[in-house]
C-alpha positions in Angstrom: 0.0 0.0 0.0 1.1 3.3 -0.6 0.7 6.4 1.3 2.1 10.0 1.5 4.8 11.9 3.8 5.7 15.4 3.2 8.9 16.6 1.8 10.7 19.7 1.8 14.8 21.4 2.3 15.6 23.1 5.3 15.9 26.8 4.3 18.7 27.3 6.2 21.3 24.6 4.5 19.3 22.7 1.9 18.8 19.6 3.6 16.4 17.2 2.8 14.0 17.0 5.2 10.9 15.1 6.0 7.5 16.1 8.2 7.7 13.8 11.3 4.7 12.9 13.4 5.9 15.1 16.1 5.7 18.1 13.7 9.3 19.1 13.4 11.2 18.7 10.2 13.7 15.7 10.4 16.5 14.7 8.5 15.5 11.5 8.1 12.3 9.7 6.6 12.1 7.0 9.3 9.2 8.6 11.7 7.5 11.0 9.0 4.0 11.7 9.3 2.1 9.2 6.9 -1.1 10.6 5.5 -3.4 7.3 4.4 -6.5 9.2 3.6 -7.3 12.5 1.9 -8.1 14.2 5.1 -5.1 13.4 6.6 -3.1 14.5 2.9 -4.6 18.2 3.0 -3.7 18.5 6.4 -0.1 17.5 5.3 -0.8 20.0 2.4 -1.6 23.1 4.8 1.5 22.0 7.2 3.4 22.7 4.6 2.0 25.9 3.4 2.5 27.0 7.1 5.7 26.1 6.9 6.3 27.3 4.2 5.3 30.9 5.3 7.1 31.2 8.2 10.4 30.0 6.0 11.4 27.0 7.8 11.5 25.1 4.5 11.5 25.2 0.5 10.5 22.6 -2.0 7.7 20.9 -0.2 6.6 18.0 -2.4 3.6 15.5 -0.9 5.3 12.0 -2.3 4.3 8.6 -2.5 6.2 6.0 -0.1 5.8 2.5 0.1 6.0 0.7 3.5 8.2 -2.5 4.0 8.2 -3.8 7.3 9.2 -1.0 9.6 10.8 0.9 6.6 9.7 3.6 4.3 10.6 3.6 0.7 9.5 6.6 -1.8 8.2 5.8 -5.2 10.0 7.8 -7.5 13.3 7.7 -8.4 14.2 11.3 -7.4 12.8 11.1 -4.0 14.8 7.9 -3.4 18.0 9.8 -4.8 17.0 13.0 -2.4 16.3 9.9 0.5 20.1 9.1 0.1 21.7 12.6 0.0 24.1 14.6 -2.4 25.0 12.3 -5.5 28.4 14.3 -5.4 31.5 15.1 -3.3 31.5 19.0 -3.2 34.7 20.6 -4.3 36.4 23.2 -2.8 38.4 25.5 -3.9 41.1 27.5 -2.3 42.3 30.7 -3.4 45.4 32.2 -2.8 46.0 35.8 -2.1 49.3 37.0 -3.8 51.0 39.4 -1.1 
């Protein structure tokens, strides 16, 4: 069966984030708020739009997760990848200053 969570990056660093059932973003899916009915998937909707207003988080996406046991698995491809973090290493760069 499949049933919704709710999505989003932290404002302040980009992290993926996830509703959790105590209704503080978390960095991880495990715990997220599962809506199983449309009453419960608006509610998740106007979380977000709060949320959303008082800029805790961007990108809020209501997406379809499959339950395995205990776990939580999204649907899509893109969720899964945003489930697992950065697909890159970050480079940095240092610049010298000539004296």
């Amino acid at each position: 069966m499949t049933v919704k969570v709710l999505s989003a990056n932290r404002l302040s660093d980009g992290v993926s984030v996830w509703l959790a059932a105590d209704g503080h973003w978390a960095s991880s899916i495990r715990g997220a708020l599962l809506a199983r009915h449309p009453e419960a998937v608006a509610a998740l909707e106007a979380a977000g739009q709060q949320a959303s207003r008082f800029d805790e988080v961007v990108d809020i996406n209501l997406i379809e997760v499959e339950e395995r046991g205990n776990e939580l698995f999204p649907v899509r491809l893109r969720e899964r990848i945003r489930l697992s973090g950065p697909t890159i290493t970050p480079v940095v760069r240092l610049h010298s200053v000539a004296g």
